[in-house]
C-alpha positions, 0 to 999 in steps of 0.5 A, a space after each residue: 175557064 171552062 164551062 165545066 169548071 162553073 158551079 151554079 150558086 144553088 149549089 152552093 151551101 147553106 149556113 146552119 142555123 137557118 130557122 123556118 120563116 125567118 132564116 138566118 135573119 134572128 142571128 144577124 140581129 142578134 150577134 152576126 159577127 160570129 156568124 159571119 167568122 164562121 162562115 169561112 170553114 163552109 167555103 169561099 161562098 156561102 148561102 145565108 137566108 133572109 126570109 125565104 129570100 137568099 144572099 150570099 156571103 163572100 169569105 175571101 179576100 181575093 174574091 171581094 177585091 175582084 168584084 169591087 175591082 176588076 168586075 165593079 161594072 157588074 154589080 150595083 150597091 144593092 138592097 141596102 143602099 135601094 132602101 137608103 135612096 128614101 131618106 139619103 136620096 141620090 147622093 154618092 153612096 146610092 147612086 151607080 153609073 155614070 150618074 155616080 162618075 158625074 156627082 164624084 166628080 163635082 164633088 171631089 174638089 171638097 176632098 182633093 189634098 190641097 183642101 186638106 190643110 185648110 181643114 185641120 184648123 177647124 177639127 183642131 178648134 173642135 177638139 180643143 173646145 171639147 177637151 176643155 170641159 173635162 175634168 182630172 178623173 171624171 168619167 166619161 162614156 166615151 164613145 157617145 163624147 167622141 160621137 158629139 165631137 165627130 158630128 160637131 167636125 162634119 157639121 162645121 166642115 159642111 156648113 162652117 159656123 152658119 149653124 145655130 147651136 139648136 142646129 147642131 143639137 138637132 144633128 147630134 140628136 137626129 143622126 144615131 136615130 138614122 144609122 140605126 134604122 138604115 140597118 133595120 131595113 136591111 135585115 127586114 124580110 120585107 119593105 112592109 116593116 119600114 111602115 109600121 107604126 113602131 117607136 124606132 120607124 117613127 124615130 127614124 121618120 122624124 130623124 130623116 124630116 129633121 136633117 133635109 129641113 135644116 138642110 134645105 133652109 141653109 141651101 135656101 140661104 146660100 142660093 138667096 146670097 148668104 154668106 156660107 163662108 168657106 166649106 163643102 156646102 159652098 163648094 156644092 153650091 158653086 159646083 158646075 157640071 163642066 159638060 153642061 154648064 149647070 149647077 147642081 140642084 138643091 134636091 141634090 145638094 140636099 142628097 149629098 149633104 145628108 150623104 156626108 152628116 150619115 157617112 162622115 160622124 159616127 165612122 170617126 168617132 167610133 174609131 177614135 173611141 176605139 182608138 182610145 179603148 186600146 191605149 188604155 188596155 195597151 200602156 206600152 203602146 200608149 206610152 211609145 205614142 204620147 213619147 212621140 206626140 211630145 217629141 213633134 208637139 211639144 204641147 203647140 197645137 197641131 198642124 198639117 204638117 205635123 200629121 206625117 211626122 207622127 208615122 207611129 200614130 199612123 200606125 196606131 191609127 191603122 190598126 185602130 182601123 182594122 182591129 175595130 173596122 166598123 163597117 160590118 156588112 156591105 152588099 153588091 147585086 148581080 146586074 146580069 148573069 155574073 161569074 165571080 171565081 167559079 161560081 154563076 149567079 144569075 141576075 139580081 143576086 145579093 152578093 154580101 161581105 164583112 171588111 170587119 170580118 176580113 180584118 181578123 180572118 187569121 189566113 190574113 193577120 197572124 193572131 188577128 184580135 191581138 192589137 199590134 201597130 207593128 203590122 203597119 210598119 212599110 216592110 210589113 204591109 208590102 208582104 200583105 196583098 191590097 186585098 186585106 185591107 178594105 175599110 173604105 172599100 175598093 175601086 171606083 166606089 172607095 169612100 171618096 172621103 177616106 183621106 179627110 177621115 184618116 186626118 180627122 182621127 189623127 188629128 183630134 187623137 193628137 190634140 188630146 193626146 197633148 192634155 189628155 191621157 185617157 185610163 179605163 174607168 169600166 168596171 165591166 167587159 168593153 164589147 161590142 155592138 153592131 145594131 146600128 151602121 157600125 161596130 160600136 163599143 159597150 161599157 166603154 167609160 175613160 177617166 182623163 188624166 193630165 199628160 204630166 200626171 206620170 205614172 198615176 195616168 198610166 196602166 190600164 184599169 184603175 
């Protein structure tokens, strides 16, 4: 590339909307989903403001892949993950470099695919455990039911049954606190606001001093000889750096441990609170899939190897995934002076993109709020390039949980599916809301109906 084919990206354009002081930073608190679908019209790069301070925001797909990708060794996490390191420490999503490559690779036996199997039991005997409550036509608020579900997953994949029920109460109440601040201190103009002394810090404070004691205490025990049983904790404490011989310090097993509760609840129960929303507002669907759900179940429980005779709820899963992706902004910064496509941007630069916006950008996806597992189909997804599809990201940084992830809400799915048809109870609109780390969705009450209850469970609102 020439060098006068090189935009500098002063040059590039700004966003409406910006307001004087603040900038952009009263939209994205308010609705940035549609600010950031909107970008796309102004150009492949766009300059947003937070403060006086800019970022810039990537709407192409092609782009995003070759900076996560071909050009990772750039650009580190940036601001968000900066600010996270206070209360996540150094765990995998904060840290770069070769620091990053060392812990990935202690902790990657925890989430090879011969660890798998051994998992699906206990999401299973979570699930049965939560379904067993409900109650033929009782509404439920679904999302906050999925959430208690999905943390209740992690803290047993993590600590196994060595938690108390206080402790898991403590998870279930520390965790949302902590999601919705790490996107706080995103958007803050400056680190001062992280110390005011309002509810929602103090909150957050309080969250973070709650998940490392407990945490510590049942590190504490596995060093002095307790009996942790056969989950990620144990794995971490008998972890050894193969270079060194060394195991891993408490501090960060620590980091890691909180990097999992943070990263691995509210994304799988948002999903499967998501997943179904839609069979509920889509009964040809619903029906395709519960057809198949008896024809491999037939009302046992599910195993592991179930899971890959199920490829349509694979498939609803995946456009669950990309319809509703909950990630709704990842940042990166310029290590050095850095040339992506035609642009330089010197050094420290705030690069940003939204995977959710990528999901439904229609130059990608025909028609793309339309659900349709069909786009999953093999002969359809080897038309689409790798690029479009990004909900654990890309390259040396992709989630290194992404497969438990999937398996968790293909699981939990097909249990309640075998007790459980879900029909929506809302009297109002489900929307969306994005204060906190992801999408969540509002107003979303199901009514569960017995699977053998025929037409009565099915058609959507009731």
């Amino acid at each position: 590339m020439s060098e006068a084919t090189i935009t500098p990206a002063e040059r590039l354009p700004t966003a409406p909307g910006a307001r004087p002081v603040v900038g952009h930073v009263p939209a994205l608190l308010r609705s940035p989903l549609p600010l950031f679908a909107s970008l796309a019209e102004h150009g492949d790069v766009v300059r947003l403001r937070l403060g006086s301070r800019p970022i810039y925001f990537l709407t192409n797909a092609e782009l995003i892949h070759t900076m996560l990708v071909q050009q990772a060794e750039q650009v580190d996490k940036g601001k968000i993950f900066e600010r996270s390191q206070a209360f996540l420490g150094n765990g995998l999503a904060t840290t770069d470099n070769e620091f990053h490559i060392g812990q990935r690779r202690l902790i990657q036996p925890a989430f090879v695919p011969g660890r798998l199997p051994g998992y699906v039991t206990l999401i299973r005997e979570q699930a049965e455990a939560a379904i067993s409550a409900w109650r033929p036509g009782e509404p439920l608020a679904f999302a906050q039911v999925m959430n208690a579900l999905a943390l209740n997953v992690i803290s047993v994949l993590v600590f196994s049954r060595h938690l108390s029920q206080a402790d898991f109460a403590a998870v279930r109440g520390a965790t949302p606190h902590i999601l919705k601040g790490m996107i706080l201190r995103t958007v803050y103009p400056s680190s001062r606001f992280e110390r005011l002394p309002i509810p929602a810090n103090r909150r957050f404070d309080t969250a973070v001093e709650t998940l490392h004691e407990l945490t510590e205490r049942v590190i504490e025990e596995g060093r002095s000889g307790g009996d942790l049983g056969d989950n990620v904790m144990s794995l971490l404490l008998s972890a050894e750096d193969p270079r060194t011989g060394q195991p891993m310090a408490p501090r960060q097993i620590r980091d890691e441990v909180m990097t999992m509760l943070i990263g691995g609840s509210e994304t799988t129960a948002l999903q499967m609170a998501w997943l179904f929303h839609e069979l509920s507002q889509n009964p040809g669907i619903a029906d395709r899939v519960y057809a198949e759900n008896r024809e491999v179940l037939g009302g046992r429980p599910c195993e592991y190897d179930d899971v890959g005779r199920m490829p349509y709820l694979r498939q609803v899963v995946l456009e669950t995934v990309r319809r509703h992706t909950l990630t709704w902004l990842v940042m990166r910064r310029t290590r050095a002076e850095f040339t992506l496509g035609d642009i330089r941007f010197p050094a420290g630069t705030e690069l940003v993109f939204s995977p959710t916006t990528i999901h439904r950008d229609p130059r990608l996806y025909a028609d793309p709020m339309r659900f349709d597992p069909d786009r999953w189909l093999p002969e359809v997804m080897r038309e689409r390039p790798r690029s479009s599809f990004i909900p654990f990201g890309a390259g040396r940084r992709k989630c290194i949980g992404d497969a438990l992830a999937l398996l968790e809400v293909t699981v939990v799915a097909a249990t309640i599916m075998s007790r459980w048809r879900l029909v929506a109870a809302s009297t109002g609109e489900v929307g969306e809301n994005v204060l906190s780390a992801a999408v969540a969705p509002t107003n979303l009450v199901l009514r569960p109906q017995p699977v053998d209850s025929g037409a009565t469970a099915r058609g959507g609102r009731r």
